[in-house]
Backbone bond lengths (Angstrom), bond angles and torsions (degrees), N, CA, C in turn:
res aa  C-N    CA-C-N  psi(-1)  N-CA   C-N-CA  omega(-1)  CA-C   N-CA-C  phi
1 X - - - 1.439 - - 1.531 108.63 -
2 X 1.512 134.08 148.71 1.373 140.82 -149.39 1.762 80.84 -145.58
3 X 1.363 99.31 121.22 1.801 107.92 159.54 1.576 107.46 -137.63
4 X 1.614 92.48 168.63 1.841 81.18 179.48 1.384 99.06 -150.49
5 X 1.096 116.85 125.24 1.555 109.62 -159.24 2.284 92.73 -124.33
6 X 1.248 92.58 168.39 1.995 107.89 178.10 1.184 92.89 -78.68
7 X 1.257 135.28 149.54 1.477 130.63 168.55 1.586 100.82 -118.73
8 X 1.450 114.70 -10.55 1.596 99.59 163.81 1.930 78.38 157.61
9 X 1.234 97.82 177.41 1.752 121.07 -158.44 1.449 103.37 -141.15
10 X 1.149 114.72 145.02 1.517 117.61 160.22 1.726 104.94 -129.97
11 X 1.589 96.95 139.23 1.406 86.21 -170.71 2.016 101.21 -134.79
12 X 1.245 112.86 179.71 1.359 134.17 167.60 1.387 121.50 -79.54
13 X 1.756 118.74 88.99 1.600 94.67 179.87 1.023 135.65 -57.00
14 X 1.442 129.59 -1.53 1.517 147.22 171.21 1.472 117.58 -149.35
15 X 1.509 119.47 123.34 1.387 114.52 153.09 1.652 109.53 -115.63
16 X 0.954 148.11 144.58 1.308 145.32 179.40 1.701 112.76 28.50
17 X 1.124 99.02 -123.77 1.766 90.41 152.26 1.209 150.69 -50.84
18 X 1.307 106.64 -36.86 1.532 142.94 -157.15 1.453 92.96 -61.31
19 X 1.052 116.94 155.18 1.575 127.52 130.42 1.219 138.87 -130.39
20 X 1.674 126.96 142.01 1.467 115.54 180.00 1.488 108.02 55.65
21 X 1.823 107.50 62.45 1.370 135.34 160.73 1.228 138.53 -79.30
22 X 1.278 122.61 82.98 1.617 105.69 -162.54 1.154 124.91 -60.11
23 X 1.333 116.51 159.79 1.675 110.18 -164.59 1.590 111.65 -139.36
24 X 1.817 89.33 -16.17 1.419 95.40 -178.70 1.818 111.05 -139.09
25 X 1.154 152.16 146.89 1.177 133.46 172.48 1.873 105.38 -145.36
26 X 1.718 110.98 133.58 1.403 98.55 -176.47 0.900 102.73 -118.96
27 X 1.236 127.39 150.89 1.422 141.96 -155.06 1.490 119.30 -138.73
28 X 1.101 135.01 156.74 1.657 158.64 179.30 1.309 121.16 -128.13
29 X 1.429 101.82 125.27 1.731 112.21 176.31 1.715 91.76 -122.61
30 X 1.412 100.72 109.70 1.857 106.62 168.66 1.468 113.92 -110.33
31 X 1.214 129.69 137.88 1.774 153.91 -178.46 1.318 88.42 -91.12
32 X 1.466 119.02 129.78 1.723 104.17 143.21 1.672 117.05 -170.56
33 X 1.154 107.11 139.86 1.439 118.93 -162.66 1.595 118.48 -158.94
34 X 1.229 101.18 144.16 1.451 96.87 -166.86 2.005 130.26 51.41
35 X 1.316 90.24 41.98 1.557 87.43 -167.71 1.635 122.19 81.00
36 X 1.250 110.88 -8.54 1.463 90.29 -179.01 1.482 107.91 -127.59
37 X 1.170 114.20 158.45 2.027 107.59 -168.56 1.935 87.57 -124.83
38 X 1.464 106.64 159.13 1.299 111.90 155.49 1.562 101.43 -138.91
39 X 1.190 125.17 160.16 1.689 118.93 -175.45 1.678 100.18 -147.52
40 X 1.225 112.79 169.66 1.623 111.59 168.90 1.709 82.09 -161.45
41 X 2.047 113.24 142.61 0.923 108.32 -145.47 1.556 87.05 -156.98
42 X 1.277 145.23 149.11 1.553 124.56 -159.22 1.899 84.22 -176.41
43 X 1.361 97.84 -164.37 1.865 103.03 -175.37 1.315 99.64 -150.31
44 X 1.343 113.38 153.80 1.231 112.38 176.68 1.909 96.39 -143.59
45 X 1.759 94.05 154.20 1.366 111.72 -163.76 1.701 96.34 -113.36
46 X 1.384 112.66 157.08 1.483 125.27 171.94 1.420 101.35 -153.44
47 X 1.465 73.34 155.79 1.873 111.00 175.72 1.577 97.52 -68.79
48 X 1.564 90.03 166.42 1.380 103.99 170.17 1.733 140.44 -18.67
49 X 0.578 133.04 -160.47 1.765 148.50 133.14 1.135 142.35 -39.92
50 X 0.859 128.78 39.92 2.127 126.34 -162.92 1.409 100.62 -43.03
51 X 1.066 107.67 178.17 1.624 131.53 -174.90 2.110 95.23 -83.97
52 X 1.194 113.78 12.22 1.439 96.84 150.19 1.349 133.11 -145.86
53 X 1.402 91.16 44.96 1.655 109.24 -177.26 1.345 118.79 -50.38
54 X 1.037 106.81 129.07 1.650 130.88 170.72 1.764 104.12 -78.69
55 X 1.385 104.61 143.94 1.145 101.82 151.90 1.414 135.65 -94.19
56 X 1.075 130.14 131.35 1.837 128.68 -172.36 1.404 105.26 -40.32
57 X 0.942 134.19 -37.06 1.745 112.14 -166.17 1.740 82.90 -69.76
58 X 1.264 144.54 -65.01 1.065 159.26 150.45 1.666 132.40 7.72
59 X 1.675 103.41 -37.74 1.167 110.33 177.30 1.817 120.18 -78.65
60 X 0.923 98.73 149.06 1.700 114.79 173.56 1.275 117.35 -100.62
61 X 1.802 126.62 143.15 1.292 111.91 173.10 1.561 108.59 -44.03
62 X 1.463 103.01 -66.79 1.460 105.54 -169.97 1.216 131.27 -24.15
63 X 1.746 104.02 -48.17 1.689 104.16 176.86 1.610 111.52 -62.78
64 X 1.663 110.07 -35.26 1.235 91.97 -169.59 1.810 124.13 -85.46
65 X 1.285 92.14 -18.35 1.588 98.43 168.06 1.498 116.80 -61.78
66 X 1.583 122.82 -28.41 1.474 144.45 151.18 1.813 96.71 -36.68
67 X 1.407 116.99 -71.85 0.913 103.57 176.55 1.693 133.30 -7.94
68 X 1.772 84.26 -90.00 1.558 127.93 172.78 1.431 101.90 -32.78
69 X 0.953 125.51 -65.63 1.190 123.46 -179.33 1.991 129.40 -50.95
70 X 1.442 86.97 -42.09 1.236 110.53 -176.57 1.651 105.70 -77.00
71 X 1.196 125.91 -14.71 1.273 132.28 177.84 1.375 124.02 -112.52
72 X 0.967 130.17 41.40 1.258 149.76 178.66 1.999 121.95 108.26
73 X 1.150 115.07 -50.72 1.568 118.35 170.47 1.477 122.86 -26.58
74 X 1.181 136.46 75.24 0.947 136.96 163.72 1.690 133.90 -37.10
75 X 1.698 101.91 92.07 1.391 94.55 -158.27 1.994 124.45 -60.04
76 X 1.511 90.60 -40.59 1.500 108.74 -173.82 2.075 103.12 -45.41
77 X 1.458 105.63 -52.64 1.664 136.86 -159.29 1.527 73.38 -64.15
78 X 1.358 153.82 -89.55 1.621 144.54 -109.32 1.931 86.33 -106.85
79 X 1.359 113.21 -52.80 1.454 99.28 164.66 1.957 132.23 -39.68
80 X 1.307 100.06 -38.82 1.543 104.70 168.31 1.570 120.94 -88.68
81 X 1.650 106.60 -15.65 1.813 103.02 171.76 1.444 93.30 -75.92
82 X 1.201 130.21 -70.03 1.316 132.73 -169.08 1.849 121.08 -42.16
83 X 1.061 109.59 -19.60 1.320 124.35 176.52 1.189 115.90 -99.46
84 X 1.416 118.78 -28.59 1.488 117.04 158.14 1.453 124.45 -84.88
85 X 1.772 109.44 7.05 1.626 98.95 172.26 1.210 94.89 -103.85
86 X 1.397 132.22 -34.60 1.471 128.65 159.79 1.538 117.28 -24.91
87 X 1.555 99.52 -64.95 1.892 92.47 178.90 1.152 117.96 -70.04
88 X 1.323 113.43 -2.75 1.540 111.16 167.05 1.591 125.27 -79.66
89 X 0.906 98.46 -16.60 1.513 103.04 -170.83 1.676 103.33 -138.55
90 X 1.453 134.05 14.27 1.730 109.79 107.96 1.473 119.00 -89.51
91 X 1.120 145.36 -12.86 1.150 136.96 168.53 1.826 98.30 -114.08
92 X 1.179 117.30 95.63 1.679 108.32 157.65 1.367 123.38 -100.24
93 X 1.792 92.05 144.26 1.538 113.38 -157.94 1.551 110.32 -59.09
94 X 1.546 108.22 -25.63 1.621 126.61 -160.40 1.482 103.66 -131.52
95 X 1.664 135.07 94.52 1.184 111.56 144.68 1.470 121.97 -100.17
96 X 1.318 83.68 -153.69 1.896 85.53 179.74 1.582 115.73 -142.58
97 X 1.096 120.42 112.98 1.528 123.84 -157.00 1.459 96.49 -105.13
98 X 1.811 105.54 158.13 1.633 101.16 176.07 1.165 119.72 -75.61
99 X 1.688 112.79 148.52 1.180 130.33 179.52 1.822 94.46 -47.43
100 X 1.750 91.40 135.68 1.527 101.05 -171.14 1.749 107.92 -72.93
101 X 1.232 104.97 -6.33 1.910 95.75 -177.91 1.445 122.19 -99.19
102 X 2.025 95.21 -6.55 1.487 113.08 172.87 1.318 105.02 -49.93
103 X 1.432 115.66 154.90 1.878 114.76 162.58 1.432 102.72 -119.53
């Protein structure tokens, strides 16, 4: 299963009118199955206000992960790294077994 949740925001207590503007939002993409999770997790920054600003009490992850996405984060690209460290680590490509003369 692949989720991606806000891990927290930093925002502008004022831009022109505005108040409590976000400017920054960091985010998490986690893999996980069978007990084991892999994630890759980064931040992303924005411009101003557009003409359809939300207000923060107002916002939803969803919209803002919309954001994230919409601003450079490539959803498909971090959904398939994260899913390929997952299969790496319930199935890994490389272990290491004991030396066969160990007892």
């Amino acid at each position: 299963m692949i989720t991606w949740q806000i891990d927290s925001m930093a925002v502008k207590p004022q831009e022109g009118s505005y108040t409590d503007v976000v400017v920054t939002a960091a985010w998490r993409c986690t893999a996980s199955d069978a007990g084991y999770a892999a994630s890759n997790y980064g931040s992303m920054g924005f411009t101003g206000p557009g003409d359809n600003f939300t207000p923060y009490a107002d916002l939803t992850q969803d919209e803002v992960l919309g954001w994230v996405w919409a601003n450079g984060v490539n959803k498909d690209e971090v959904e398939a790294n994260v899913q390929r460290e997952l299969d790496n680590l319930v199935n890994p490509p490389v272990v290491q077994l004991p030396l066969p003369w160990a007892s």
